[in-house]
BAFI-3210 file (N, C-alpha, C; in Angstrom, 3 decimals, decimal comma, padded with zeros to 6 digits):
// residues 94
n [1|2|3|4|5|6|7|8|9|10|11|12|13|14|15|16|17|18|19|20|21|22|23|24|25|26|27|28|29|30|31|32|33|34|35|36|37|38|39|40|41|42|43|44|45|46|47|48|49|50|51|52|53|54|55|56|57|58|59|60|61|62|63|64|65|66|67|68|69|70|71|72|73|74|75|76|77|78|79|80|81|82|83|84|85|86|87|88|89|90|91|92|93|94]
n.u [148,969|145,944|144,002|141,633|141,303|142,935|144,909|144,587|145,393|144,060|144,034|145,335|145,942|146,540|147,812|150,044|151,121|151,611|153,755|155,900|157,601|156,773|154,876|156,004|157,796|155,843|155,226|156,752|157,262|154,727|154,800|155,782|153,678|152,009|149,917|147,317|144,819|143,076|140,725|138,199|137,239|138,782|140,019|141,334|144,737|147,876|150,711|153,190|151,889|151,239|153,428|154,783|152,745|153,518|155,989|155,404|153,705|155,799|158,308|156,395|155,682|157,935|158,569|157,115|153,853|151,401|150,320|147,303|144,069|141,361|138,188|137,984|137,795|136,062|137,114|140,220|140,087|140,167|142,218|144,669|144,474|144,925|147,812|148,494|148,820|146,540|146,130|147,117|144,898|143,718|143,133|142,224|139,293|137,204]
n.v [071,260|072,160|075,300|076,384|078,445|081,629|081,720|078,997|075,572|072,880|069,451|066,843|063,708|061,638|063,054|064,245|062,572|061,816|063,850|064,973|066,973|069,319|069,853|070,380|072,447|074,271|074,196|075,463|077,707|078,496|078,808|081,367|082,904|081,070|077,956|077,072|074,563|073,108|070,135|068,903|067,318|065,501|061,925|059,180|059,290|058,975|057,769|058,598|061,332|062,399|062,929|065,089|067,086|067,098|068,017|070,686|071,763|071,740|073,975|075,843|076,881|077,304|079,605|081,308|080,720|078,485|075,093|074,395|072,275|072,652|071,707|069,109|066,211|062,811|061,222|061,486|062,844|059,916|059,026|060,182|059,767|057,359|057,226|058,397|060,847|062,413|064,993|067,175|067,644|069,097|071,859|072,828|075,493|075,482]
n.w [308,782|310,220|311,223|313,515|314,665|314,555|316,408|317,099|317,098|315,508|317,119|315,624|315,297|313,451|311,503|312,613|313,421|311,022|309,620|312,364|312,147|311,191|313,011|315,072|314,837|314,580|317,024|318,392|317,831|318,623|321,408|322,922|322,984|324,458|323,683|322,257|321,433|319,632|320,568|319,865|317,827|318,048|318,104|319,495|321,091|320,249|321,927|320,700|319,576|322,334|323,339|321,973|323,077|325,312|324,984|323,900|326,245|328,313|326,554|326,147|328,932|329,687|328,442|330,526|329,158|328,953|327,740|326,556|326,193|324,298|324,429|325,207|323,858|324,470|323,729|323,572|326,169|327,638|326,442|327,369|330,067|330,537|329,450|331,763|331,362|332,477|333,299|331,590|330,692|332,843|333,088|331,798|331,483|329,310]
ca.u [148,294|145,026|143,951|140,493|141,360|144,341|146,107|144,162|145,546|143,064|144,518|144,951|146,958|147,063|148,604|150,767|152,081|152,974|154,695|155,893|158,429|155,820|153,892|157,439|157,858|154,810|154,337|157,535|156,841|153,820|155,003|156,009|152,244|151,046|149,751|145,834|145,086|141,045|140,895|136,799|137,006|140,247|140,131|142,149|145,752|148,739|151,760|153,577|151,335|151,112|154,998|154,678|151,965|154,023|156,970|155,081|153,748|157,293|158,094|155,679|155,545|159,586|158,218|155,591|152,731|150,865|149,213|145,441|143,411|139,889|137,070|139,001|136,683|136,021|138,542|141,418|140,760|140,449|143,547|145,622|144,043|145,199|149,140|148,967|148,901|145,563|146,386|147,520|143,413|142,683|143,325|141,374|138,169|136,342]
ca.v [071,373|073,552|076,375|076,438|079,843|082,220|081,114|077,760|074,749|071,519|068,108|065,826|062,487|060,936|063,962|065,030|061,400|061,799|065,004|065,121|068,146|070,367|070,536|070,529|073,842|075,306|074,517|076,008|079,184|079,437|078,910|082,079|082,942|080,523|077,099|076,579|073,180|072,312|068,206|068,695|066,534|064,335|060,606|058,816|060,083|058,054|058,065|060,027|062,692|062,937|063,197|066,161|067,633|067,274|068,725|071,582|072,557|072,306|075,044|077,212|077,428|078,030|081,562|081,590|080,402|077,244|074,985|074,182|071,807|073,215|071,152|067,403|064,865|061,873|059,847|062,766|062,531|058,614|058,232|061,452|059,400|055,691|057,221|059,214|062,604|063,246|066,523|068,142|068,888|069,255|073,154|073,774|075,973|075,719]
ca.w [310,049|310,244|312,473|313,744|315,112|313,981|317,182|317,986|316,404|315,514|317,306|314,374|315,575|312,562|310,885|313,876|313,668|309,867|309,787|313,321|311,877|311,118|313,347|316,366|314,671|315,166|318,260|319,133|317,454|319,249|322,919|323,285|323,616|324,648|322,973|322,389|320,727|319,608|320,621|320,228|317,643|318,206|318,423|320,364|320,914|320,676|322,937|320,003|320,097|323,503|324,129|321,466|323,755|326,762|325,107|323,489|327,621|328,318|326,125|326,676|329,945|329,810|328,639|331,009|329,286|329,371|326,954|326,653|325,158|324,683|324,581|324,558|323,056|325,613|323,389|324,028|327,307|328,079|325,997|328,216|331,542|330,386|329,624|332,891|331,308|332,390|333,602|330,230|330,474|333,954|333,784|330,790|331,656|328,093]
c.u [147,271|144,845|142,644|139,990|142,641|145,526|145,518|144,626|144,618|144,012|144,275|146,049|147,254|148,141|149,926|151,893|152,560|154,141|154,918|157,488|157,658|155,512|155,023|157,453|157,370|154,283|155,628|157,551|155,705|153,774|155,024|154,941|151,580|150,150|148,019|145,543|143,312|140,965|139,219|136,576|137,596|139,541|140,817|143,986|147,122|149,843|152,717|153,427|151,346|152,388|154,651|153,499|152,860|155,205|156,568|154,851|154,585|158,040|157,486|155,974|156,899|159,538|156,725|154,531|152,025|150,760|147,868|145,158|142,025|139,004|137,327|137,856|136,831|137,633|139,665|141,536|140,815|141,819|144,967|145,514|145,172|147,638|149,641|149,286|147,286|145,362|147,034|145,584|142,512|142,729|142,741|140,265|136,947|135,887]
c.v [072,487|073,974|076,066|078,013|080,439|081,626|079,216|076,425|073,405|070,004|067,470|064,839|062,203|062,059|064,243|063,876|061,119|062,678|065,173|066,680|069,445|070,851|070,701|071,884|074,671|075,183|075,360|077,685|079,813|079,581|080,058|083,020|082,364|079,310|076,458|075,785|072,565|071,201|068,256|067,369|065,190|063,055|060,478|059,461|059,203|058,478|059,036|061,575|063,483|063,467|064,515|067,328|068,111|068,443|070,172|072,961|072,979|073,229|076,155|077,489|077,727|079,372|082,139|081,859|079,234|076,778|074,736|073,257|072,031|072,358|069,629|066,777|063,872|060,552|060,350|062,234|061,165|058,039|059,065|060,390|057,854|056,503|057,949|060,785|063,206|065,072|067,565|068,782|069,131|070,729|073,804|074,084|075,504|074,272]
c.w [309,916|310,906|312,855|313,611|314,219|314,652|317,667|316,820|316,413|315,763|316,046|314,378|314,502|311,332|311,257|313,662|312,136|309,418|311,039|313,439|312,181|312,115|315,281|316,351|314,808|316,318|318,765|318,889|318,008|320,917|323,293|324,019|323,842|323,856|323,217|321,210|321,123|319,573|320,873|319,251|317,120|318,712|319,801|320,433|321,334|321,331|321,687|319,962|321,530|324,104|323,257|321,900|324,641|326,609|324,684|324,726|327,658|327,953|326,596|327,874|330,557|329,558|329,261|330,797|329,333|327,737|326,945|325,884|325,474|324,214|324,218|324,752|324,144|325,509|324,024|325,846|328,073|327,856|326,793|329,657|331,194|330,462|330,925|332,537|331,547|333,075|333,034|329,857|331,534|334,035|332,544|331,119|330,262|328,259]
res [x|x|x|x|x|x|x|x|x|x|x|x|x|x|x|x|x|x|x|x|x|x|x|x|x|x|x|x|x|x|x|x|x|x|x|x|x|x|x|x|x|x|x|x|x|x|x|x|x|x|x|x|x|x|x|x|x|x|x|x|x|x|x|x|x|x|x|x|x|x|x|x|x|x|x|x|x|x|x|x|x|x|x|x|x|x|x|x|x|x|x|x|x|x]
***
């Protein structure tokens, strides 16, 4: 899984959906502060991914912080709107 940032992780479905270990772990390691996730230049996003989104919020915001996705690609967010999670990026500012 690559970083963009130190703390910002790069959406990458097709990755996410072959190692879906990996990248469980790091999101859980990074709840604690908080989970920022670059979907600028994410595809589409399959219901896999997206449950591992949902559960990643979940997390975090169990230690009161959120997650983010900063600058979600049109696909990101047509494919968040179509499963009904479009509001995993209605509270991102960027």
């Amino acid at each position: 899984m690559a970083d963009s940032e130190p703390d910002r992780l790069i959406l990458d479905p097709d990755a996410w959906t072959d190692a879906p270990q990996g990248v469980i772990e790091t999101l859980k390691a990074r709840a604690a502060k908080g989970v920022e996730i670059d979907a600028s230049g994410t595809g589409a996003i399959p219901a896999q991914v997206a449950q591992l989104l949902l559960a990643a919020r979940s997390t975090a915001r169990a230690a009161g912080k959120d997650l983010l996705l900063h600058a979600p690609s049109d696909a990101v967010r047509e494919s968040l709107e179509a499963l009904g999670l479009s509001h995993l990026v209605a509270e991102d500012a960027s």
